[in-house]
C-alpha positions in Angstrom: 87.5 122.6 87.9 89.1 122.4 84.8 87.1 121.4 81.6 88.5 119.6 78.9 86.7 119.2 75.3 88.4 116.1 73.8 87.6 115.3 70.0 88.6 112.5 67.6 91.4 111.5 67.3 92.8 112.7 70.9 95.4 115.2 70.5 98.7 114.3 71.4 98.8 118.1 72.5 96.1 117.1 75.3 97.5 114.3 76.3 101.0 115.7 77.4 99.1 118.6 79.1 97.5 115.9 81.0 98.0 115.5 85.0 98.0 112.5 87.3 94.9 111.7 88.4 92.4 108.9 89.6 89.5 108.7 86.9 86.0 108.4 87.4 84.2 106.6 84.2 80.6 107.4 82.8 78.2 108.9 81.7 76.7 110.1 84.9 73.4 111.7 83.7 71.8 112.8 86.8 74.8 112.4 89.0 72.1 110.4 91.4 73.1 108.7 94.7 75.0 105.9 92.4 76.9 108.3 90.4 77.9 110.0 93.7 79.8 106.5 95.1 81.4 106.4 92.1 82.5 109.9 92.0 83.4 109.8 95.9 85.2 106.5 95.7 87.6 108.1 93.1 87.9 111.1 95.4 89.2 109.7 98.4 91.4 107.1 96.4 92.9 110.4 95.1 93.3 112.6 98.3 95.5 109.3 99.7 97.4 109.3 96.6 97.6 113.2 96.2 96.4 113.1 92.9 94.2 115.2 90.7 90.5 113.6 90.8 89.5 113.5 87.2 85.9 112.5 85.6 85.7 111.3 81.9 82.0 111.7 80.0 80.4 112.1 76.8 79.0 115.1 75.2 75.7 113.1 74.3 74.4 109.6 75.5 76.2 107.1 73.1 72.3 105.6 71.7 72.4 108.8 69.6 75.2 107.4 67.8 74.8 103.7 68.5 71.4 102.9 67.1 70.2 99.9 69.6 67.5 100.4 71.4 66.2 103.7 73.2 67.3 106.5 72.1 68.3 109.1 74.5 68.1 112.8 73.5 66.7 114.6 76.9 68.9 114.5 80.1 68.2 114.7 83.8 71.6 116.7 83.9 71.9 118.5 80.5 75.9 118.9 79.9 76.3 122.1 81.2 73.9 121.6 84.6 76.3 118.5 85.0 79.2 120.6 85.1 78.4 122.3 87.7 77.1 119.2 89.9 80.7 117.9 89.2 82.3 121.1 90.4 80.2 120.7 93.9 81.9 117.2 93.8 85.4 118.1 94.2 86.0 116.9 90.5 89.3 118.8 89.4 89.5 117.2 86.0 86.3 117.1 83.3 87.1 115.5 80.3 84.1 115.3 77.8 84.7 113.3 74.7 82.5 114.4 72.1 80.6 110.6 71.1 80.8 110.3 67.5 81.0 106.7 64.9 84.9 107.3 64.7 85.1 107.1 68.6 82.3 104.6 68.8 84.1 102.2 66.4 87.4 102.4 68.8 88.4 99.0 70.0 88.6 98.3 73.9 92.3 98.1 73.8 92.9 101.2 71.9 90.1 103.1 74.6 92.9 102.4 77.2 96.2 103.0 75.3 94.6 106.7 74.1 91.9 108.4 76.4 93.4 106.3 80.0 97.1 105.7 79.5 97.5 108.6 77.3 95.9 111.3 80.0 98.0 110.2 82.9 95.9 107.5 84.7 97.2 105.9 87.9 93.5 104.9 89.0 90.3 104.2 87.2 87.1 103.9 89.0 83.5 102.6 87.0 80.5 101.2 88.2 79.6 97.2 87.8 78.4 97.8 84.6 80.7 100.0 82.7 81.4 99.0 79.0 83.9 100.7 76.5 85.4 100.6 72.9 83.6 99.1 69.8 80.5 97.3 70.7 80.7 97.8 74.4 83.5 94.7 74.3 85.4 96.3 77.3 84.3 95.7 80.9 85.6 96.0 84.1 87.1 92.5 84.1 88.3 93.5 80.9 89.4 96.9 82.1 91.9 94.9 84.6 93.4 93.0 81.6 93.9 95.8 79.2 95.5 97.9 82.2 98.3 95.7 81.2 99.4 97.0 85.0 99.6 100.4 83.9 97.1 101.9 85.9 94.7 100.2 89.0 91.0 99.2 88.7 88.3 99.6 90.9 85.0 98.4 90.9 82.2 99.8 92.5 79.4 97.3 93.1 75.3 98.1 92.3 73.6 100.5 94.9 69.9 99.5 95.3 67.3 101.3 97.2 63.9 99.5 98.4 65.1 96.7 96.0 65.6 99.3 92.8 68.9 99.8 91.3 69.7 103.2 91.5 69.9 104.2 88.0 69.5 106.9 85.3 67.0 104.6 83.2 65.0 104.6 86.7 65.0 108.1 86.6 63.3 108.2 83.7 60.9 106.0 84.4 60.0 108.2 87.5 60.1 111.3 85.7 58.0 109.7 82.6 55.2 108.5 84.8 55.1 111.6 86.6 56.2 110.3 89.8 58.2 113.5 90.8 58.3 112.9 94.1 59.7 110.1 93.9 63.4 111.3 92.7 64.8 113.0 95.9 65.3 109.0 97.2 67.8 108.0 94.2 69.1 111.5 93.5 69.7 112.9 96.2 67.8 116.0 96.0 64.4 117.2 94.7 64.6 117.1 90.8 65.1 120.7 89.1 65.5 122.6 86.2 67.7 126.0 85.7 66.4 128.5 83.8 65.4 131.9 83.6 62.3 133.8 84.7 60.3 135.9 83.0 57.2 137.9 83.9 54.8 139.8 86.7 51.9 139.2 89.2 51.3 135.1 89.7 51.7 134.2 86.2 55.2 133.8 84.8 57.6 131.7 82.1 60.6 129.4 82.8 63.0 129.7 79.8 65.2 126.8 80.2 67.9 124.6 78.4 66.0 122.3 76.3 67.9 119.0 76.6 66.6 119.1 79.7 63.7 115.5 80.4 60.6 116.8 81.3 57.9 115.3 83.0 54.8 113.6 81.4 52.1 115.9 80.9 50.0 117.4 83.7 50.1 119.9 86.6 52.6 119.5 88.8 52.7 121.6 92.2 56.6 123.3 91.8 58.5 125.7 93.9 60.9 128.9 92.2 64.3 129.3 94.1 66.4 132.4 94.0 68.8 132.4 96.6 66.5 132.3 99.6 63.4 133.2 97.8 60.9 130.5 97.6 57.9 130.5 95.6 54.6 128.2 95.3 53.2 127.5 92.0 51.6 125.4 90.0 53.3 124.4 86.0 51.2 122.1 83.3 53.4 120.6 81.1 51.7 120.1 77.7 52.0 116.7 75.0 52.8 120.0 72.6 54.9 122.6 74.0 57.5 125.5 73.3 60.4 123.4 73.7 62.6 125.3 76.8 59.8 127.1 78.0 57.3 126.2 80.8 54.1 128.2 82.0 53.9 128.6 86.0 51.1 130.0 87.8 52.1 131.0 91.3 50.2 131.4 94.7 51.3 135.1 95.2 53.2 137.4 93.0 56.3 136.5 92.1 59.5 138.8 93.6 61.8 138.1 90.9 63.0 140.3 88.4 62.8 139.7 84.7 65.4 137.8 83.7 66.2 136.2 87.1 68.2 132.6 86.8 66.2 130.7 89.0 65.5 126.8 89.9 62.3 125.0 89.1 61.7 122.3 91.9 58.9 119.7 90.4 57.5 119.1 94.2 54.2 116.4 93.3 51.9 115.7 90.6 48.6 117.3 91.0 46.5 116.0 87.9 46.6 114.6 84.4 46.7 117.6 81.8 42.4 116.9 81.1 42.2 116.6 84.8 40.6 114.0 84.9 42.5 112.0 87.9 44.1 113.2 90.6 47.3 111.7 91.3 46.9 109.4 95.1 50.7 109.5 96.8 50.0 106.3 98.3 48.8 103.0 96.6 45.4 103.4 95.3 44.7 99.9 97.2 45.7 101.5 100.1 44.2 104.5 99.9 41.2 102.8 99.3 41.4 100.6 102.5 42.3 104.0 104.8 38.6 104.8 103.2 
């Protein structure tokens, strides 16, 4: 996969190194089980058309810039853990438009004309609810128009689960409340974190990118991956802590070697940081009744 850092204005430079392609639109923090239709649709619709399958992002969530509302400063998929979810996608193309107020203030139109049309789009692919150029004006009905018949549109409708739109902002919510286990059913796998271990015997530290969203504090029950290597621990994440590091106590001694890159798996919740609760997987009404 080829990675392409675009920066306002768009060079005309990048744009005539550009190469056919179908073009998958978003943000895609997370790349969860939505994400993933998006990304495929755009796939297939490129392996029929022999195209190069291409994915445009942001550098950093657009409410960093955009002052309305939340603002989003953590990520589910820092940039470069993205990257390589992406590459596992088939993605060819990466183009990562670094977000700014010049870039935010483009209108729809001139979106299209520059950073579609100008890198070589026969295809665009978005979800429902995409929005571009200046004040989110452009949408996917929008998207047809200023196509101008240039390129094709297509629109991939919501993907729920148990009644939940599968979304990043759910995601968030999940990892917020603690509800760890939760994520595997929207993303697609067991939620993680890439980093790099560090110490001896059952007690070691996870030094990690700090973008990365954490989960509320607590102790969480997690598992260490090398390669085949599992390991059993337990991690408290603290209100105040050493931003990119992490404090895991494991079951038995850890067989990695300093400096290891490893994945953190956040497996369950175990207990609020004072311990005072301890978390119930099922309803507490229902867990009550099996009483």
């Amino acid at each position: 996969m080829r990675t392409i850092q675009i920066h306002y204005p768009i060079s005309t430079a990048t744009q005539l190194d550009s190469e056919r392609c179908v073009m998958a639109l978003g943000f895609f923090d997370g790349v969860h089980l939505g994400h993933q239709k998006i990304i495929k649709t755009a796939k297939r619709l490129a392996d029929e058309k022999n195209l190069k399958l291409a994915v445009m992002t942001f550098s950093h969530h657009p409410s960093s810039v955009i002052k309305k509302g939340k603002i989003i400063k953590n990520y589910i998929t820092p940039l470069s853990v993205k990257v390589k979810v992406l590459k596992q996608l088939g993605v060819d193309l990466l183009y990562v438009i670094d977000f700014n107020e010049e870039v935010a203030k483009i209108p729809h139109h001139q979106f299209v004309n520059d950073y579609l049309c100008g890198l070589n789009c026969a295809h665009v692919v978005a979800g429902f609810d995409y929005k571009y150029g200046f004040k989110g004006k452009g949408d996917m009905e929008q998207l047809s128009i200023d196509s101008a018949g240039r390129f094709e549109v297509t629109t991939v409708p919501k993907l729920e689960k148990d009644e939940e739109k599968v979304s990043s902002t759910l995601l968030r919510e999940l990892i917020s409340s603690g509800k760890v286990e939760k994520i595997r059913e929207y993303l697609g796998r067991n939620y993680e974190v890439l980093g790099e271990v560090k110490g001896r015997g059952r007690t070691c530290t996870i030094n990690f990118d700090p973008d990365y969203y954490l989960p509320c504090p607590g102790q969480y029950e997690v598992t260490i991956m090398k390669g085949l290597f599992h390991l059993k621990g337990i991690c408290e994440v603290k209100s105040v802590h050493h931003p990119g590091q992490l404090m895991v106590t494991l079951f038995h001694d850890q067989l990695f070697d300093d400096h290891s890159n490893v994945r953190l798996q956040w497996d369950n919740f175990i207990a609020d940081f004072e311990m005072d609760a301890f978390h119930a997987q099922r309803d507490f009404r229902e867990l009550e009744m099996s009483i």
